[in-house]
C-alpha positions in Angstrom: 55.4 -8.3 21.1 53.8 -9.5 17.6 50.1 -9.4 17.6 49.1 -12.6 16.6 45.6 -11.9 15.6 45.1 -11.9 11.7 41.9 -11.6 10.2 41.2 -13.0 6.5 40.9 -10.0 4.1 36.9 -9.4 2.8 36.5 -11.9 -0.1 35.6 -10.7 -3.2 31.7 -10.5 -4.1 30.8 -12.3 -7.1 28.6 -10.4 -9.7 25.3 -12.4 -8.4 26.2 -11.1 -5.0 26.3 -7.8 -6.0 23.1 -7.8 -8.2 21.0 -9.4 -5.2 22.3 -6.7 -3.1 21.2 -3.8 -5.3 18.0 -5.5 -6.0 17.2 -5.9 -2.4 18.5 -2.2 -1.7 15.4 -1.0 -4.6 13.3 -3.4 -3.8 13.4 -2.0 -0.4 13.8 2.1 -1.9 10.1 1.0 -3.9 8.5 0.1 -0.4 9.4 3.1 1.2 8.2 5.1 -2.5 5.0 2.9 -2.3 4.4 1.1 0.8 2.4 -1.8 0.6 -0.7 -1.0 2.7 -3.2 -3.8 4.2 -5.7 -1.4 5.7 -8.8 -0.1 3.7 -8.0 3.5 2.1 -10.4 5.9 4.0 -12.7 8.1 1.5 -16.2 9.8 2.4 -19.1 8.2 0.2 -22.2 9.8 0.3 -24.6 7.2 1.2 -28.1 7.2 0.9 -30.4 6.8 3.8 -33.4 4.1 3.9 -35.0 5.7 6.4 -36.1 9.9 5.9 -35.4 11.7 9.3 -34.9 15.4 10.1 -32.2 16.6 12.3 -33.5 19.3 14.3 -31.3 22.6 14.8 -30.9 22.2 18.5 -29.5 18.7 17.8 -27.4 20.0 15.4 -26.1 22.7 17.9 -25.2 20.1 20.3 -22.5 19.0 17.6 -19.2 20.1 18.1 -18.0 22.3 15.5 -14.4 22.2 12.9 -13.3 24.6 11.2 -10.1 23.3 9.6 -7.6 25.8 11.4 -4.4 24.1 11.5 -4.1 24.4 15.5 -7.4 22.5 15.7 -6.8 19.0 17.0 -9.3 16.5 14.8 -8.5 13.9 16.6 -10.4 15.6 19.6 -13.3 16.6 17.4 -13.9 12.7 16.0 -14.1 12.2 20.0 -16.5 14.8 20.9 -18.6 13.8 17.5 -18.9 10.1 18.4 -20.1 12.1 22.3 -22.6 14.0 20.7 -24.3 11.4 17.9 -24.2 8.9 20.7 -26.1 10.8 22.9 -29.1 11.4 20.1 -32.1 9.4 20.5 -34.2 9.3 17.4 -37.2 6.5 16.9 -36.8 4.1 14.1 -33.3 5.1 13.3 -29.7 3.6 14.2 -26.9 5.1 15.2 -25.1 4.7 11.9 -27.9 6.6 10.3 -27.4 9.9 12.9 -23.3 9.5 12.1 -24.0 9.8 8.2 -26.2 12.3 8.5 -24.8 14.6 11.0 -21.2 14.2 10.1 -21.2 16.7 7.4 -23.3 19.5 9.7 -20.2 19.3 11.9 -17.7 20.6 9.4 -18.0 24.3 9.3 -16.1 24.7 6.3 -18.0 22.1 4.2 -21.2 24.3 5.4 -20.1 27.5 3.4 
């Protein structure tokens, strides 16, 4: 038996085809290179504080501590952090104002 089923061979793509298709294949290369990013780029800025407060040194014990050692998970110490400035009550001050300030102390390499 004959097999009946015959497909058209691929046309031919024009030159415009052809030029969309590489420009859509770079176009896509560039957003891989440099993707296009709608979320704020994260930075530290030293900001100064309105109000003039003094962390004491058993407050800044309770902070957990990071060193910066590849097997240290900083995902877990941003937890623990947001813990420990949460749970310190200071008169006249926001929370905001504790985060800025004891951020830095609980960095151990930023320290020395």
């Amino acid at each position: 038996m004959e097999d009946y089923n015959h497909e058209d061979p691929p046309l031919a793509k024009t030159p415009s085809e052809k030029n969309r298709e590489t420009t859509i294949k770079q176009r896509m290369l560039k957003e891989y290179i440099n993707p296009v990013s709608t979320q704020p780029k994260f930075c530290i800025k030293n900001f100064q504080l309105d109000v003039a407060f003094e962390l004491k040194s058993r407050m800044i014990k309770l902070l957990p501590k990071f060193h910066g050692h590849p097997n240290e998970d900083s995902h877990r110490h941003l937890s623990d952090f947001r813990v420990a400035y949460l749970s310190m009550k200071l008169a006249r001050v926001t929370k905001e104002q504790v985060r800025l300030r004891a951020f830095p102390l609980s960095h151990i390499k930023w320290l020395y």
